[in-house]
mmCIF file of the N, C-alpha and C atoms, coordinates in Angstrom:
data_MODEL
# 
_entry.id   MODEL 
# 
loop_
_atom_site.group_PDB 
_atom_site.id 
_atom_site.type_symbol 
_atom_site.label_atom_id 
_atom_site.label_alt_id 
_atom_site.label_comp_id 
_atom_site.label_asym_id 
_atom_site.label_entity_id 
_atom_site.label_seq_id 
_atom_site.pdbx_PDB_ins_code 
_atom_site.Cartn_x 
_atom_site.Cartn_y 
_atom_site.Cartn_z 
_atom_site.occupancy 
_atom_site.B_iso_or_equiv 
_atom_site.pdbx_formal_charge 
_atom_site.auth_seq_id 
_atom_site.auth_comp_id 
_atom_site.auth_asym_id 
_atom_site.auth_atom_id 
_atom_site.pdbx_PDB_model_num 
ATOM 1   N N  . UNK A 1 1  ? 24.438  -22.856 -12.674 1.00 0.00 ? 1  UNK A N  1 
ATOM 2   C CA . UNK A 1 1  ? 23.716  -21.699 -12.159 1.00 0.00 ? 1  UNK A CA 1 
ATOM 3   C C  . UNK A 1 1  ? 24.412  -21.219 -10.888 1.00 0.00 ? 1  UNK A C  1 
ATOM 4   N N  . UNK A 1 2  ? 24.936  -19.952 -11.124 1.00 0.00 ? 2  UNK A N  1 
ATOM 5   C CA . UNK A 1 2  ? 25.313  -19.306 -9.516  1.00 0.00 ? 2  UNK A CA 1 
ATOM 6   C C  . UNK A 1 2  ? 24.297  -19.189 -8.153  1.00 0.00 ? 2  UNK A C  1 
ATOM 7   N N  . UNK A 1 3  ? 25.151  -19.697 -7.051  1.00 0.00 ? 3  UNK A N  1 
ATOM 8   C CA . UNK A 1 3  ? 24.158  -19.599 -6.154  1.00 0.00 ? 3  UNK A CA 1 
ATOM 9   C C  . UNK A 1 3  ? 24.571  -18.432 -4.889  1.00 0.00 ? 3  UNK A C  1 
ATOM 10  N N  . UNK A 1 4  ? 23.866  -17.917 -4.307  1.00 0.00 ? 4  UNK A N  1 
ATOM 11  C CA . UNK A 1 4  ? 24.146  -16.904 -3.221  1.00 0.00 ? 4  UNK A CA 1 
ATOM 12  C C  . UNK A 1 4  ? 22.814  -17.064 -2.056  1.00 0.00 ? 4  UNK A C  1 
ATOM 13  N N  . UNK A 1 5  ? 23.710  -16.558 -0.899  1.00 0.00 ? 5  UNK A N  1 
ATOM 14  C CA . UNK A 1 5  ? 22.907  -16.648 0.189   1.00 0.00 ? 5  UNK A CA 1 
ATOM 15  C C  . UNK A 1 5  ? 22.111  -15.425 0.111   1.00 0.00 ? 5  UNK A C  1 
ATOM 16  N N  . UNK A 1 6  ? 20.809  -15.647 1.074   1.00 0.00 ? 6  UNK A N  1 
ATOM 17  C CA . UNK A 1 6  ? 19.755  -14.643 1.134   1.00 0.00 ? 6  UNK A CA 1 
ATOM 18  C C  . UNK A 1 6  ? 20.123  -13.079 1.782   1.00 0.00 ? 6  UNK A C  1 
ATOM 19  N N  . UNK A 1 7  ? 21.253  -13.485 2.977   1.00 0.00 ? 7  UNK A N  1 
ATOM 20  C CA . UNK A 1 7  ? 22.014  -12.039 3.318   1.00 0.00 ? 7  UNK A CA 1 
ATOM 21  C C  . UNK A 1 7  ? 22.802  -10.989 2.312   1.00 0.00 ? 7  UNK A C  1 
ATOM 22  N N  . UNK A 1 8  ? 23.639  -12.309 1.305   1.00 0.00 ? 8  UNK A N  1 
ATOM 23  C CA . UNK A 1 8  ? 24.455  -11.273 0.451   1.00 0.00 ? 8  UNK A CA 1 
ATOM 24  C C  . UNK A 1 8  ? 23.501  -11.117 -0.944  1.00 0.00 ? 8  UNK A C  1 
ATOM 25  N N  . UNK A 1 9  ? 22.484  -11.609 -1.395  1.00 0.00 ? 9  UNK A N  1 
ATOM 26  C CA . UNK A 1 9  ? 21.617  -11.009 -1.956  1.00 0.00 ? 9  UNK A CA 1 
ATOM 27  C C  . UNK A 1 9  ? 20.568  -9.818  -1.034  1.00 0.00 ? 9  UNK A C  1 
ATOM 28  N N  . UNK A 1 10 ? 20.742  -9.741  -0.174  1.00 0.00 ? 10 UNK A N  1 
ATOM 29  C CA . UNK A 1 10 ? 19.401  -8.133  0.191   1.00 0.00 ? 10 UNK A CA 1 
ATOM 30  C C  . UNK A 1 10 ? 20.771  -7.331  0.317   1.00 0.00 ? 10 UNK A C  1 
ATOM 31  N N  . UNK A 1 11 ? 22.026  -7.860  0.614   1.00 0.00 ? 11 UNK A N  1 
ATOM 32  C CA . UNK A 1 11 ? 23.167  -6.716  0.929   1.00 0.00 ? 11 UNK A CA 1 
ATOM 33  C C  . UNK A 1 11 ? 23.880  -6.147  -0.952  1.00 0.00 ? 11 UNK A C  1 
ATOM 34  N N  . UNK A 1 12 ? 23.584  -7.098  -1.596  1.00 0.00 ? 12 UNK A N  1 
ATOM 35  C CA . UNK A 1 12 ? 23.854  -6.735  -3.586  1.00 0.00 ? 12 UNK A CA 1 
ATOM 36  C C  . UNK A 1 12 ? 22.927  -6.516  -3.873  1.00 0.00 ? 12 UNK A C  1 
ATOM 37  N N  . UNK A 1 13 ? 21.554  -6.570  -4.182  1.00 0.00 ? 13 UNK A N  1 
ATOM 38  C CA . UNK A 1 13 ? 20.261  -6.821  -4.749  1.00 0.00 ? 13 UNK A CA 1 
ATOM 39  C C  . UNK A 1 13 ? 20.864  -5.800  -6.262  1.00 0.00 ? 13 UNK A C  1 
ATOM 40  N N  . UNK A 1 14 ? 21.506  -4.516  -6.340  1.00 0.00 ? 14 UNK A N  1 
ATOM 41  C CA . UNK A 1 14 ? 21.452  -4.209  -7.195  1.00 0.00 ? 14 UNK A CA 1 
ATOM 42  C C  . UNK A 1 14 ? 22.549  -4.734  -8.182  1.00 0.00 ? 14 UNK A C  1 
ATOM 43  N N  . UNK A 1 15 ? 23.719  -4.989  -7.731  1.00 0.00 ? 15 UNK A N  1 
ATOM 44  C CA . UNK A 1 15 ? 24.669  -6.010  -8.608  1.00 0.00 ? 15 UNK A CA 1 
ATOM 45  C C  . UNK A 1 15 ? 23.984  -7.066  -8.777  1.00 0.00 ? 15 UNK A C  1 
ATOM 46  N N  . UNK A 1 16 ? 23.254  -7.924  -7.917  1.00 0.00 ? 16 UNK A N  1 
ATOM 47  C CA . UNK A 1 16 ? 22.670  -9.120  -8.503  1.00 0.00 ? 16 UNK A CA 1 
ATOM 48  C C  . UNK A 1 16 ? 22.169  -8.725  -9.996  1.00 0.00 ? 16 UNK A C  1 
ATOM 49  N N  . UNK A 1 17 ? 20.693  -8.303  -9.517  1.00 0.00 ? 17 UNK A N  1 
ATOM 50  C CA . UNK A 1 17 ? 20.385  -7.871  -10.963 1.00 0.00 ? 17 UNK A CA 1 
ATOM 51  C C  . UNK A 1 17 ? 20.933  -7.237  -11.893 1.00 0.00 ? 17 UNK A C  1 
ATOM 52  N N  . UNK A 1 18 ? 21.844  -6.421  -12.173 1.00 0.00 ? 18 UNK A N  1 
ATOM 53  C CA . UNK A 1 18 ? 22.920  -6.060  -12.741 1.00 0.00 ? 18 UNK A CA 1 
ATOM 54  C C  . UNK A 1 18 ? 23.330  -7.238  -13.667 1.00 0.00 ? 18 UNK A C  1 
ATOM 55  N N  . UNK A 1 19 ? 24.170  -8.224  -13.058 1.00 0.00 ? 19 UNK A N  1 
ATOM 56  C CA . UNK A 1 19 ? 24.608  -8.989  -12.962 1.00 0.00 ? 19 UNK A CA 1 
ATOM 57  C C  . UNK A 1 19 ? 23.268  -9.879  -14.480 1.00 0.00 ? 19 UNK A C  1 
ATOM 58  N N  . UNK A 1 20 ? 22.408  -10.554 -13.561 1.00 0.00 ? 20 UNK A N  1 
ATOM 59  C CA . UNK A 1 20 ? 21.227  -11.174 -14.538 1.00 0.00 ? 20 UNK A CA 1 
ATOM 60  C C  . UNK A 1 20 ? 21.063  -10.563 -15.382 1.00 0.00 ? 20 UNK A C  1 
ATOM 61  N N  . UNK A 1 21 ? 21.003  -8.985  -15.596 1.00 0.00 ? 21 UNK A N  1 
ATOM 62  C CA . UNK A 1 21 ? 20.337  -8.293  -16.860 1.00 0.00 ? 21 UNK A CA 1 
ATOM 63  C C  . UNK A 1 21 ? 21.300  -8.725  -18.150 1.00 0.00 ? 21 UNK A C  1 
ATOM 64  N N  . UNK A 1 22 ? 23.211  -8.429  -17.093 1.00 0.00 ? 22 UNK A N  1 
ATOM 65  C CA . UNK A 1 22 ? 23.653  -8.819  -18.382 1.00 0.00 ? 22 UNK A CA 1 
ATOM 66  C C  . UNK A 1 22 ? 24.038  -9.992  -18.697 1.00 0.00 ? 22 UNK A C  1 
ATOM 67  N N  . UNK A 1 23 ? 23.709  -10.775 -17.631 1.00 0.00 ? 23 UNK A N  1 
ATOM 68  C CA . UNK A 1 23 ? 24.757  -12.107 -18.652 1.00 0.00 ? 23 UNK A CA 1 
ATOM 69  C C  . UNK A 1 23 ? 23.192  -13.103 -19.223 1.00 0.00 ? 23 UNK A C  1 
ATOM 70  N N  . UNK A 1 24 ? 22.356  -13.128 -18.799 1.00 0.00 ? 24 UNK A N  1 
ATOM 71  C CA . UNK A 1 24 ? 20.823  -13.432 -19.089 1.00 0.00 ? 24 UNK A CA 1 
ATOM 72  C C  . UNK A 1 24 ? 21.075  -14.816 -17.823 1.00 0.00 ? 24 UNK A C  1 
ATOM 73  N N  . UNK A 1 25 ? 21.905  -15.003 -17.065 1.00 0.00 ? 25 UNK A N  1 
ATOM 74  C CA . UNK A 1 25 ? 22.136  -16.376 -16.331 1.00 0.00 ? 25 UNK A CA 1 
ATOM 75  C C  . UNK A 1 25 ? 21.505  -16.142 -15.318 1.00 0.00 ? 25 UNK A C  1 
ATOM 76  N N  . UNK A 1 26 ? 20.081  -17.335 -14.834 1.00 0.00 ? 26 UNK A N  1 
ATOM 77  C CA . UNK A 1 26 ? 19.638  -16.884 -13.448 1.00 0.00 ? 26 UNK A CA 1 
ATOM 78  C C  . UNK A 1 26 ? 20.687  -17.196 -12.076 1.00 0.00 ? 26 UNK A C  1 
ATOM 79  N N  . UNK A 1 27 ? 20.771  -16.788 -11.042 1.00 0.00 ? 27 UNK A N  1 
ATOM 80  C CA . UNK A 1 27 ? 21.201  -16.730 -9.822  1.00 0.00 ? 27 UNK A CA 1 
ATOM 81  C C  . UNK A 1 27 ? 20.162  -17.569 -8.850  1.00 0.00 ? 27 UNK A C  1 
ATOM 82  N N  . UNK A 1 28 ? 20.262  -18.511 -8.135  1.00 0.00 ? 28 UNK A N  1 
ATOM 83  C CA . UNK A 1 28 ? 19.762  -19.318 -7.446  1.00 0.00 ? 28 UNK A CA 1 
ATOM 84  C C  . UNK A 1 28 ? 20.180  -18.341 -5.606  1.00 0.00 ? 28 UNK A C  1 
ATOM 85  N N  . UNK A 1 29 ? 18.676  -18.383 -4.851  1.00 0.00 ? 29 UNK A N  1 
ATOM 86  C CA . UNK A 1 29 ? 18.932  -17.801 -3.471  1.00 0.00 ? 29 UNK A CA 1 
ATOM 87  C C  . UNK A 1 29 ? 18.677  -18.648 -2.822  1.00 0.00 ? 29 UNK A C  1 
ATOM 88  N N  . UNK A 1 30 ? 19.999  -18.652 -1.650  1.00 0.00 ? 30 UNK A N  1 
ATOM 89  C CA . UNK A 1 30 ? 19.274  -19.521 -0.765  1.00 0.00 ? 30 UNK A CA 1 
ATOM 90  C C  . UNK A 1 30 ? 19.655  -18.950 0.551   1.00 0.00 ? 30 UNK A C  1 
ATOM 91  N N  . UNK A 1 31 ? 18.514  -20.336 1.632   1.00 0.00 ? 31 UNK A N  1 
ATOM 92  C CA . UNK A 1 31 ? 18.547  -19.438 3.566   1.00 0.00 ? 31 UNK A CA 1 
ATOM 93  C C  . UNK A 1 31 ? 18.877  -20.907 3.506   1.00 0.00 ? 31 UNK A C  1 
ATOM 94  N N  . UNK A 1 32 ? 20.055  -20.401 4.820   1.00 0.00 ? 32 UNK A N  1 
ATOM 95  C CA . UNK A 1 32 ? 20.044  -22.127 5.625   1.00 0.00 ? 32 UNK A CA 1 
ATOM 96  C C  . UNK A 1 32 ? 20.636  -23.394 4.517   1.00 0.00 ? 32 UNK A C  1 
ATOM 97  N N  . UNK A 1 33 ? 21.220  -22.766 3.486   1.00 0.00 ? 33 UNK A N  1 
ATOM 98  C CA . UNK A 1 33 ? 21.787  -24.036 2.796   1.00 0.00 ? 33 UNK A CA 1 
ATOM 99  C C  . UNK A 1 33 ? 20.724  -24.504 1.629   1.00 0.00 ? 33 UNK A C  1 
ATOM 100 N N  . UNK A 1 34 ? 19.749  -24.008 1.941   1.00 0.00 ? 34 UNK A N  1 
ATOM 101 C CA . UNK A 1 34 ? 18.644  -24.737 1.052   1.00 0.00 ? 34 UNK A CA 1 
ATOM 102 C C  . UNK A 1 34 ? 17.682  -23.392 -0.072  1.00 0.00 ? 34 UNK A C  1 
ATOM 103 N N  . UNK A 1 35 ? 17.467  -23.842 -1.259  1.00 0.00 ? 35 UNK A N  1 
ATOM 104 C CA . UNK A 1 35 ? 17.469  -23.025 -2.522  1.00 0.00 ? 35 UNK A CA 1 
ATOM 105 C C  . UNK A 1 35 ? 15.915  -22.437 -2.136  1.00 0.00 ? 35 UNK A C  1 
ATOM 106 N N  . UNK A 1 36 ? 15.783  -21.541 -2.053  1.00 0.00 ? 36 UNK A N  1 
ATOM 107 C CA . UNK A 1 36 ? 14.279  -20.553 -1.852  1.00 0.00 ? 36 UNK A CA 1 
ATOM 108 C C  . UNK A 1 36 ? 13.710  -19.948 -2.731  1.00 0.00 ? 36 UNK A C  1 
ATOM 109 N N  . UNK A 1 37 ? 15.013  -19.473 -3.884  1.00 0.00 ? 37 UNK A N  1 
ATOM 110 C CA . UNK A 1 37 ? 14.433  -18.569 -4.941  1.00 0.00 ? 37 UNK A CA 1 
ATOM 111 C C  . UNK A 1 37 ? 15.478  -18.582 -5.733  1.00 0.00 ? 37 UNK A C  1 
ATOM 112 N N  . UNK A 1 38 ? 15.184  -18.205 -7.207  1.00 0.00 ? 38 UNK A N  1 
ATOM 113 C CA . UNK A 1 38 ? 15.613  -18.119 -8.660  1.00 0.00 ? 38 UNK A CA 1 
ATOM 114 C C  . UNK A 1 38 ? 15.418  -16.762 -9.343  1.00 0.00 ? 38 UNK A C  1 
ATOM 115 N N  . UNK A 1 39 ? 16.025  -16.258 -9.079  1.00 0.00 ? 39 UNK A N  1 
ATOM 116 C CA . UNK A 1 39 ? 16.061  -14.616 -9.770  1.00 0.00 ? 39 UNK A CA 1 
ATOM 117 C C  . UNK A 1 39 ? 16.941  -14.842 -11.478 1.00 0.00 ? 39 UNK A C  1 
ATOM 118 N N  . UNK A 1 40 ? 15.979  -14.433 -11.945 1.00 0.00 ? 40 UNK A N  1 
ATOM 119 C CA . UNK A 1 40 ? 15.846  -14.714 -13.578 1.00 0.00 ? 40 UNK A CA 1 
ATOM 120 C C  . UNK A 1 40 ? 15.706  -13.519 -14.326 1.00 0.00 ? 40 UNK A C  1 
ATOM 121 N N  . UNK A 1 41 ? 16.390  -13.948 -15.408 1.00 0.00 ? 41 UNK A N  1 
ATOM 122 C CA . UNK A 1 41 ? 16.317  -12.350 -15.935 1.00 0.00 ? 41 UNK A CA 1 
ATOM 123 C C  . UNK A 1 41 ? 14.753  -12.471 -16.907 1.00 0.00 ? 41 UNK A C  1 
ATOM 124 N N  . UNK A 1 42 ? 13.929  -11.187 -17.013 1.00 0.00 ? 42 UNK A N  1 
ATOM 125 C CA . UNK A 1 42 ? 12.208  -10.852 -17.344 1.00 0.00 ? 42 UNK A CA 1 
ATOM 126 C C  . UNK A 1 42 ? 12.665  -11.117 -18.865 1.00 0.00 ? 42 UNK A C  1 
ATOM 127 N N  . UNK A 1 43 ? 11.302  -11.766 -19.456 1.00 0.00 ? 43 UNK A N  1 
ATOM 128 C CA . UNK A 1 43 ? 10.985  -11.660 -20.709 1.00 0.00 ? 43 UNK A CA 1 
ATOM 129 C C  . UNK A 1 43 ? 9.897   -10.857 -21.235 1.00 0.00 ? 43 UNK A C  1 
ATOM 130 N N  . UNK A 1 44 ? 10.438  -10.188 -21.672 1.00 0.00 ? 44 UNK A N  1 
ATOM 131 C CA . UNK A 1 44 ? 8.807   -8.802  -22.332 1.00 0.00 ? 44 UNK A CA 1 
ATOM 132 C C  . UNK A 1 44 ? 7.759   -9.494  -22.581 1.00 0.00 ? 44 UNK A C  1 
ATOM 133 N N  . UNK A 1 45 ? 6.827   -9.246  -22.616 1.00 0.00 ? 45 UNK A N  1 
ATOM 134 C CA . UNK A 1 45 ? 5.558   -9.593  -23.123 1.00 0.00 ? 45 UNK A CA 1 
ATOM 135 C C  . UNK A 1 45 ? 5.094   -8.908  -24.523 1.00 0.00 ? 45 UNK A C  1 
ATOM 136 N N  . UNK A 1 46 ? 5.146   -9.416  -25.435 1.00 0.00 ? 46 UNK A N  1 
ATOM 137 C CA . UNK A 1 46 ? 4.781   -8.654  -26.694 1.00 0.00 ? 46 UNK A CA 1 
ATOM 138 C C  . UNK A 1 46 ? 3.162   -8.161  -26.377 1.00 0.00 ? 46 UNK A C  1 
ATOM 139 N N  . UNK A 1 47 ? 3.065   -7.198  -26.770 1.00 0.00 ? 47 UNK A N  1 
ATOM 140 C CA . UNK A 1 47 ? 1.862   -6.366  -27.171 1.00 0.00 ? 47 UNK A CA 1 
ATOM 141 C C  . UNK A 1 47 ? 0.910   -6.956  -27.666 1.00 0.00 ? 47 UNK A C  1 
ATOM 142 N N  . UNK A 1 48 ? -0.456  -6.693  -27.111 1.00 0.00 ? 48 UNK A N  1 
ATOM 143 C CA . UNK A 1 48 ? -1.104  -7.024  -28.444 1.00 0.00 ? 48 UNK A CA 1 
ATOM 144 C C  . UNK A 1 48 ? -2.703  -6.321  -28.578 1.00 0.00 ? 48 UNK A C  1 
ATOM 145 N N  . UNK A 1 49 ? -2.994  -6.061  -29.625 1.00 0.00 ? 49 UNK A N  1 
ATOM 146 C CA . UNK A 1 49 ? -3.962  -5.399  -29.792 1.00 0.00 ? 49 UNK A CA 1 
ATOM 147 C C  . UNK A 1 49 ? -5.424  -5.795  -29.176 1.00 0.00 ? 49 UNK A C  1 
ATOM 148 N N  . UNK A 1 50 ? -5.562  -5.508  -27.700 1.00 0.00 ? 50 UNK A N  1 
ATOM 149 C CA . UNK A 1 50 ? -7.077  -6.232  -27.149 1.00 0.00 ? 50 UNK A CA 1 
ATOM 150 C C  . UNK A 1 50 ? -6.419  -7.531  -26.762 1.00 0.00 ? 50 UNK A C  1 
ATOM 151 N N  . UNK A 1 51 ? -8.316  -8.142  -26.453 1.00 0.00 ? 51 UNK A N  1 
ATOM 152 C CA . UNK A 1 51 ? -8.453  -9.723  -26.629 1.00 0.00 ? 51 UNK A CA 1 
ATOM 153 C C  . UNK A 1 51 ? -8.552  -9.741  -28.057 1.00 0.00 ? 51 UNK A C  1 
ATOM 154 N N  . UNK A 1 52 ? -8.801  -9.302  -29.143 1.00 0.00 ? 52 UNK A N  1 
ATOM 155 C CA . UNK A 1 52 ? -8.761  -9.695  -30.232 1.00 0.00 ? 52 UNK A CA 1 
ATOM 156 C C  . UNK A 1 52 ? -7.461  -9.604  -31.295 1.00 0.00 ? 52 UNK A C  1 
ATOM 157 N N  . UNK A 1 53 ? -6.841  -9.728  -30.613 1.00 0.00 ? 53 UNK A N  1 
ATOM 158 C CA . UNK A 1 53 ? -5.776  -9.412  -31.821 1.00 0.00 ? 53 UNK A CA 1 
ATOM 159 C C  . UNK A 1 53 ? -5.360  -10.160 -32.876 1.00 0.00 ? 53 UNK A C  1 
ATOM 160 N N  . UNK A 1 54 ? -5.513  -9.912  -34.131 1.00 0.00 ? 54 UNK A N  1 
ATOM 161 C CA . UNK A 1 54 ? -5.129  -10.803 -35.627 1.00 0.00 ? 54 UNK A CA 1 
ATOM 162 C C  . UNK A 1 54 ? -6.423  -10.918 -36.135 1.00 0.00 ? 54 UNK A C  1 
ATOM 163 N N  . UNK A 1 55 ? -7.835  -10.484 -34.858 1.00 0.00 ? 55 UNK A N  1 
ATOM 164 C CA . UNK A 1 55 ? -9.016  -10.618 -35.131 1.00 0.00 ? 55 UNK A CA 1 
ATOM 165 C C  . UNK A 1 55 ? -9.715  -9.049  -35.746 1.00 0.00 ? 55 UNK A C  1 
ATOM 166 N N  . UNK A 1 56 ? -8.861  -8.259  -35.366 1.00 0.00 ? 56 UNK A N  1 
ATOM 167 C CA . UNK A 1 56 ? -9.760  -6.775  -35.842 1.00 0.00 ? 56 UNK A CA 1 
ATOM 168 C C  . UNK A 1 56 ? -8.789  -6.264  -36.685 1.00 0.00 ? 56 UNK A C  1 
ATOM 169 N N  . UNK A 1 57 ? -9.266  -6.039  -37.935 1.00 0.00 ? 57 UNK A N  1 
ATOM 170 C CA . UNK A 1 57 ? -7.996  -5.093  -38.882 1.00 0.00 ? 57 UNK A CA 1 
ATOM 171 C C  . UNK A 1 57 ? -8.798  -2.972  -38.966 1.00 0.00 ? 57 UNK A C  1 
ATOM 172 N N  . UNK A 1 58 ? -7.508  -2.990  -39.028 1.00 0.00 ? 58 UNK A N  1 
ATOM 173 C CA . UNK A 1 58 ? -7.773  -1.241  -39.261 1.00 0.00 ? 58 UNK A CA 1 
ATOM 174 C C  . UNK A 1 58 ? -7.520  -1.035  -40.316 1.00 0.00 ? 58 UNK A C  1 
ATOM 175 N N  . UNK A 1 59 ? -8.872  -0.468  -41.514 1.00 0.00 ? 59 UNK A N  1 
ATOM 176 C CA . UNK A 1 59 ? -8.312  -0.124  -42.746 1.00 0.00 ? 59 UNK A CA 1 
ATOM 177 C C  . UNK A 1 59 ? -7.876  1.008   -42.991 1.00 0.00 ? 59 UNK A C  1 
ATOM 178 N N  . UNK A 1 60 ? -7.004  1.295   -44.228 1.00 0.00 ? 60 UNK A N  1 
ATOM 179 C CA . UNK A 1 60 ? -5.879  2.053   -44.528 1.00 0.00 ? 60 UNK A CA 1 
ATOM 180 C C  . UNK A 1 60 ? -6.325  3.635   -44.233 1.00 0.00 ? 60 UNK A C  1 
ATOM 181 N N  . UNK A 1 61 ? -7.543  3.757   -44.235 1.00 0.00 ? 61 UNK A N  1 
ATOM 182 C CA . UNK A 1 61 ? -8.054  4.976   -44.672 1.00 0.00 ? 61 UNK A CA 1 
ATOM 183 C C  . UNK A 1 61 ? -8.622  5.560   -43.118 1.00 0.00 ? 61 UNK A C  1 
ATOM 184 N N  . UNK A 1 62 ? -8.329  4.875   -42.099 1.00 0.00 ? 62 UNK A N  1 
ATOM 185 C CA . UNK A 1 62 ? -8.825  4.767   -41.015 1.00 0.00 ? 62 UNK A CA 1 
ATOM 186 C C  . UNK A 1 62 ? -9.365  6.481   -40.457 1.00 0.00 ? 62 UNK A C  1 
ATOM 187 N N  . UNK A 1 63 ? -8.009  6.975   -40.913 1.00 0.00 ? 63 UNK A N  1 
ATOM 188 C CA . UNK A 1 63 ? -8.141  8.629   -39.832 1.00 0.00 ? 63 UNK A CA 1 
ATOM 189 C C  . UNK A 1 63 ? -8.368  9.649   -41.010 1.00 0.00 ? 63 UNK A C  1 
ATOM 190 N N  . UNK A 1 64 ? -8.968  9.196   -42.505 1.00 0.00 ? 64 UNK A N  1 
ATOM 191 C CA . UNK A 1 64 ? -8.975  9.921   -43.536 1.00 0.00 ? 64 UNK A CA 1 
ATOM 192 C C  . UNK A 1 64 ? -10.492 10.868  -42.892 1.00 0.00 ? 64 UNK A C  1 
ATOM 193 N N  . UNK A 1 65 ? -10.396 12.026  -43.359 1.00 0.00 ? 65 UNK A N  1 
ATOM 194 C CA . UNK A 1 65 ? -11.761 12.550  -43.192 1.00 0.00 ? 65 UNK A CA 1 
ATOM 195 C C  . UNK A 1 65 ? -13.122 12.448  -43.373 1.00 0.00 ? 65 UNK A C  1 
ATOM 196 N N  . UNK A 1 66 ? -14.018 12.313  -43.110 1.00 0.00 ? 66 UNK A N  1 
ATOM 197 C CA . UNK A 1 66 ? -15.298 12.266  -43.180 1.00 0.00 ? 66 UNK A CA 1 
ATOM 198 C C  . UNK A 1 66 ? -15.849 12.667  -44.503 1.00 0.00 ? 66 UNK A C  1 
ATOM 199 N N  . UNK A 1 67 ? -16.605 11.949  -45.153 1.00 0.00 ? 67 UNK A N  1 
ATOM 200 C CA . UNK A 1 67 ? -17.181 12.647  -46.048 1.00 0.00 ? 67 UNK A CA 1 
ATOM 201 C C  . UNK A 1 67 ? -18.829 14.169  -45.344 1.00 0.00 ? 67 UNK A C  1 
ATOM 202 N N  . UNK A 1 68 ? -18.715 14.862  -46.380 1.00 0.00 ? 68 UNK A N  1 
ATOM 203 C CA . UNK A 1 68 ? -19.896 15.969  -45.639 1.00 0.00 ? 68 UNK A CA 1 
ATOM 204 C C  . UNK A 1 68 ? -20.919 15.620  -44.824 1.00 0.00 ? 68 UNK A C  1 
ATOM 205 N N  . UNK A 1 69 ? -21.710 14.685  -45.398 1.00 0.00 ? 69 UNK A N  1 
ATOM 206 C CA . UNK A 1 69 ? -22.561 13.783  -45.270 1.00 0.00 ? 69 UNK A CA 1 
ATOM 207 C C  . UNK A 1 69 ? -22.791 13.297  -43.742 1.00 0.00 ? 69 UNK A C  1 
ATOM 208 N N  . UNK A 1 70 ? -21.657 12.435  -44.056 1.00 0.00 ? 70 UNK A N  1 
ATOM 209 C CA . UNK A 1 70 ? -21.158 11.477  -42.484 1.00 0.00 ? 70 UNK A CA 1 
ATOM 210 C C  . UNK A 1 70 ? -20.906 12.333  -41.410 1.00 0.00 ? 70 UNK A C  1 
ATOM 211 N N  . UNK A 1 71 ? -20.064 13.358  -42.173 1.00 0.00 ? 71 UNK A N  1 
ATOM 212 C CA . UNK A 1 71 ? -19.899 14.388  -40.454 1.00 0.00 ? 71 UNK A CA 1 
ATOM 213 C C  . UNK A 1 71 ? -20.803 14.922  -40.033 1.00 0.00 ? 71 UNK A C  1 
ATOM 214 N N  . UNK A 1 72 ? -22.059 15.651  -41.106 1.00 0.00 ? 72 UNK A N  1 
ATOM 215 C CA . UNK A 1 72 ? -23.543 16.055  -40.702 1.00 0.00 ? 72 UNK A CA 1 
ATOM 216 C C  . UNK A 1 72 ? -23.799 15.254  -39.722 1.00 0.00 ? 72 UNK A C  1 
ATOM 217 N N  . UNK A 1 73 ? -23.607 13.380  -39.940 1.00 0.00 ? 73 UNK A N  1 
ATOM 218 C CA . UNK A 1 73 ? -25.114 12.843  -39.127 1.00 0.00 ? 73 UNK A CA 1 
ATOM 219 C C  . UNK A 1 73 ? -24.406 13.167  -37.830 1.00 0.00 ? 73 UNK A C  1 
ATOM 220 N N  . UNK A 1 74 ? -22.828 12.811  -37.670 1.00 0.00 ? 74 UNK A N  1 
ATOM 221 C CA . UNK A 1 74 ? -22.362 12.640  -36.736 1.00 0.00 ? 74 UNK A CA 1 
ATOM 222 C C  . UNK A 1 74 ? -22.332 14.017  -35.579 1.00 0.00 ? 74 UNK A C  1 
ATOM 223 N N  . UNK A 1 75 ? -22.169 15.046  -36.321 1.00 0.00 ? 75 UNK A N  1 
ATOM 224 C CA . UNK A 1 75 ? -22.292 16.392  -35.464 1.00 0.00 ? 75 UNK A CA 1 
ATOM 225 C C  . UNK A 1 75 ? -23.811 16.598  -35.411 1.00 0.00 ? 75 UNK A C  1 
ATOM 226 N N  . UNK A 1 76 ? -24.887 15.540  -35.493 1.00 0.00 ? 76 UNK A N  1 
ATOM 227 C CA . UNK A 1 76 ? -26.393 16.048  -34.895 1.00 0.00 ? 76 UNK A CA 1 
ATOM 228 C C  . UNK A 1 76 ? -27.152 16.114  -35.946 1.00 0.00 ? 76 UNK A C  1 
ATOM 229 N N  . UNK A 1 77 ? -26.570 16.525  -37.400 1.00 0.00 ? 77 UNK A N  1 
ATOM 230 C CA . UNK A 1 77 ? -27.526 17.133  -38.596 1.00 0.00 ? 77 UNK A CA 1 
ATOM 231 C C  . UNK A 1 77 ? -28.282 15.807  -38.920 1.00 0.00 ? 77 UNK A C  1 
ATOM 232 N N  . UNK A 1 78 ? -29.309 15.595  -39.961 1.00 0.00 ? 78 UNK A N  1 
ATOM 233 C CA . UNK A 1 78 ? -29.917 14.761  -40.889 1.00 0.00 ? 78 UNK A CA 1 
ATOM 234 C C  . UNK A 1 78 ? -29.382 14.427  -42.302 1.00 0.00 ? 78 UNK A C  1 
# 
């Protein structure tokens, strides 16, 4: 793991990361000789539908239109 001091990381910050994005290798920071921080390259967070997800399905017909009926009750009618 590459290591760099805390001056020439705030004086690169953008080659650093540069740097992490592409090779995926974290960079170790340090003050005074001694390791403070680990700049790592981010892992996405996959998506997911809610707290429920794998738990609520959407069926196929989801955005199909209303039958007459259904849209009556829904626009107020009986």
């Amino acid at each position: 793991m590459r290591t760099t001091t805390s001056t020439e990381a705030k004086a690169r910050l953008n080659a650093l990361l540069a740097e992490v994005a592409a090779t995926g290798e974290p960079v170790t920071i340090t003050t005074h000789g001694k390791p403070v921080a680990i700049l790592s390259p981010a892992t996405p967070t996959p998506r997911r539908f809610g707290q429920l997800a794998g738990k609520v399905t959407i069926p196929d017909d989801f955005d199909a239109p209303l039958d007459p009926t259904e849209l009556a009750l829904w626009e107020g009618g009986e």
